[in-house]
N, C-alpha and C positions, 0 to 999 in steps of 0.2 A: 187567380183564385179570389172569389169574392170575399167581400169581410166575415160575412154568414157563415160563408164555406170553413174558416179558417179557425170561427170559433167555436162550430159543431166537432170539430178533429181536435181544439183545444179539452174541450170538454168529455170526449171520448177516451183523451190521451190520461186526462187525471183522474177517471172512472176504472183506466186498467192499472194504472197506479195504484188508487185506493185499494182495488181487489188482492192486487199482488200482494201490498201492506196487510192485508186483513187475514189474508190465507196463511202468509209469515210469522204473527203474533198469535194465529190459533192453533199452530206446531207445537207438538206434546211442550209441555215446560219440565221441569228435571222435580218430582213430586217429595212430598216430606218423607217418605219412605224411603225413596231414592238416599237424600239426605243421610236419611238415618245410618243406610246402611256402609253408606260411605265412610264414613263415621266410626261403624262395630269394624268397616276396615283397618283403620289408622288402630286400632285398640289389639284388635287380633291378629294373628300372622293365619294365613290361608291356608295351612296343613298344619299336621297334628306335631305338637312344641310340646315344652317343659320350662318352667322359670321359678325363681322364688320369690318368696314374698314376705315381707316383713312389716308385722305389723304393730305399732308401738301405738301406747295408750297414754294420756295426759289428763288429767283435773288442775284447773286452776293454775295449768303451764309446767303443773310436775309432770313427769314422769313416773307411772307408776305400773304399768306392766307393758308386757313384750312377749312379741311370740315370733316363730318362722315355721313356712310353711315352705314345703315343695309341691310344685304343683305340675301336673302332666295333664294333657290335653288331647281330646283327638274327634275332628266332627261328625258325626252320624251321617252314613253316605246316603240314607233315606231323608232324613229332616236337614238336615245342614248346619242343625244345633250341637255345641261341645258339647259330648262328654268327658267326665273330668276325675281323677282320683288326685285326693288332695292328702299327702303326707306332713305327720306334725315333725318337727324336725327339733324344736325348741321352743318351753322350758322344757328339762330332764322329766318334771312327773309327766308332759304329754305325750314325750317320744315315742313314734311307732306307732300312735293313735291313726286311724284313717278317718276320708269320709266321701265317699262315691258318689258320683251323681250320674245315674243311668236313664235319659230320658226326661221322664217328671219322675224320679223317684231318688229318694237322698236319702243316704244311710250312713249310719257313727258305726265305726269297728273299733275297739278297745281292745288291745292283744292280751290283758291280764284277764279279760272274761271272755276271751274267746268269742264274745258276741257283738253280733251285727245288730242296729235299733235304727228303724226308718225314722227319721226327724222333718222338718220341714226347712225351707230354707231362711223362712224368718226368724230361725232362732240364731239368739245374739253369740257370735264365734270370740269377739275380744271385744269389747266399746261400744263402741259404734258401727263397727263391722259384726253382720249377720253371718251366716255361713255364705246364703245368695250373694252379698258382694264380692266373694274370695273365689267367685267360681266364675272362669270364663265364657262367656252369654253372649250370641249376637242379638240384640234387642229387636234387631228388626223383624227376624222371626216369630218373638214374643208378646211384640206391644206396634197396634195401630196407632201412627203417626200423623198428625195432623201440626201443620205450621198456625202458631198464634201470632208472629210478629218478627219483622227483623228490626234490631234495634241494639245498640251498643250494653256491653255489661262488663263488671269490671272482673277481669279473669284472678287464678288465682296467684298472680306477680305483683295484683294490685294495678293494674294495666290495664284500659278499656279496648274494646275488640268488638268489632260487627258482624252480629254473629244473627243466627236464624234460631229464634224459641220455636221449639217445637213440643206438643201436647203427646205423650206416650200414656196408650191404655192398652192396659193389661187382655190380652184376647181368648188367655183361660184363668183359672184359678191357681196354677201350679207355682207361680212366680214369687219373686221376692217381696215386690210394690204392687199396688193396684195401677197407680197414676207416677209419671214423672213427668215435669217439666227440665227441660234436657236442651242447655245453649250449646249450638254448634257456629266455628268459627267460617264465616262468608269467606274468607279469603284460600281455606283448605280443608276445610272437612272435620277441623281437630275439635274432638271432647273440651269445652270449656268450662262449663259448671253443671250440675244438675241437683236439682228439691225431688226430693221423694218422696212418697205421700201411704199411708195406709186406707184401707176400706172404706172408716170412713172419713178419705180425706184430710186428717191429720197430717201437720208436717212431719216426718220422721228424722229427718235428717237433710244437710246441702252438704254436697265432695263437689271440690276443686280437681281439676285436672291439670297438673303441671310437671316442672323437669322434663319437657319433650327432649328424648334423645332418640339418636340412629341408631335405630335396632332391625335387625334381619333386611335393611334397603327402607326403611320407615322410619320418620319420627314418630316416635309414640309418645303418651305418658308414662312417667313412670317412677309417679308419686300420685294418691291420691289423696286428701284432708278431707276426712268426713266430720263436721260438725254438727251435734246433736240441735233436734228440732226444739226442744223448748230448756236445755240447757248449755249456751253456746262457749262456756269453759271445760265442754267435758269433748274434746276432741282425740280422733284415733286418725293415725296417718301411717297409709300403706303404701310400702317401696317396694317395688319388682326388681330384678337383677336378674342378671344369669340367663337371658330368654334367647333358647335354640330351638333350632329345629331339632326334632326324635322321633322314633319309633315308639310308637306307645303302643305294646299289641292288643290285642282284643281281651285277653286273659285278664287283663290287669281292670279292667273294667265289669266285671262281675262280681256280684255278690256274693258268690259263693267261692269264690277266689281270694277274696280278705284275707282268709285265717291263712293263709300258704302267700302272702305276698313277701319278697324277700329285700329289702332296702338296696342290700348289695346290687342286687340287676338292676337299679336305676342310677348308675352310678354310669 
């Protein structure tokens, strides 16, 4: 084989190299959506559950109110978004209060007026917590995902973590936030921090995501710290507990089923 020969096959040889390389690196990559929804995984359990939820209010590192909620779940087999009915459970003047969320439409039922009133989800439930926070959401369905950066942030143990920012917009009007910036951890997909923002762009509030525990085959969170966008001593932190799988029938998600809900059958 001459020299020529030898180096026209060299050169051939690192040509189907390069190609193979090139073809390798241009294989779909795993997208910020992807991400995302990986993500409303570790949050949500994949069939229709029930859990509570507790949510305590602070100024200034007091304590100054407290609520518990029971909350039932069950995905829309068309959209693959929760439906949710959310029981007040405590204090004594809310108990028995409801509040439904069928679709994009959210309604308060109060048993002493017998009446149902559609509200939206940005109104404030205790603190810092909306109604929208307290209802469970796969965001991915909700909000276009675009990655801004991977880059370390300090979670909420005070621990930094490499995680993936990613950009969420709002893809209708129905939702809680317009925009969130939303850290997910690089090493597992878990909720780390997220800034929520209003219409126009205002910080509303940043929650921590912390206390991962093994629930139903999953670490979850199951704490979250929401602190206020422009007063950062006015803090509300919500604990979940008690999260099963259940039967949530159809009934219990109708508006017009409120007034005949019966606490007992969810027991």
């Amino acid at each position: 084989m001459t020299t020529r020969s030898f180096t026209m096959k060299r050169q051939a040889l690192a040509l189907l190299l390069a190609a193979v390389m090139q073809n390798s690196l241009a294989a779909p990559a795993t997208t910020a959506q992807d991400l995302l929804a990986a993500s409303d995984a570790i949050r949500n359990p994949d069939r229709s559950f029930g859990l509570n939820n507790t949510l305590i209010e602070y100024r200034d590192g007091k304590q100054i109110d407290s609520s518990t909620l029971a909350i039932y779940a069950r995905a829309d087999s068309k959209t693959g978004q929760f439906r949710n009915l959310i029981r007040f459970v405590s204090p004594q003047r809310d108990a028995g209060k409801l509040l439904l969320k069928n679709g994009n439409d959210l309604w308060f039922f109060d048993p002493s007026s017998k009446a149902s009133v559609r509200i939206s989800p940005q109104q404030r439930l205790l603190g810092q917590a909306a109604n929208g926070d307290v209802m469970t959401v796969n965001l991915a369905l909700d909000y276009h995902a675009s990655l801004l950066a991977e880059e370390e942030v300090q979670d909420g143990e005070r621990q930094k973590r490499a995680s993936y920012l990613l950009n969420l917009k709002a893809k209708h009007g129905e939702v809680t936030y317009e925009r969130i910036e939303y850290w997910i951890d690089r090493s597992n997909s878990r909720p780390i921090k997220a800034k929520f923002y209003s219409s126009s762009d205002r910080l509303l509030k940043t929650a921590y995501y912390r206390q991962f525990k093994s629930q139903l085959g999953v670490e979850r969170p199951t704490e979250t710290v929401i602190i206020d966008g422009l007063d950062p001593k006015w803090i509300t932190v919500m604990r979940t507990s008690d999260l099963a799988y259940r039967d949530v029938p159809e009934s219990w998600l109708q508006r017009d089923y409120l007034p005949r809900f019966n606490p007992e059958q969810a027991k």
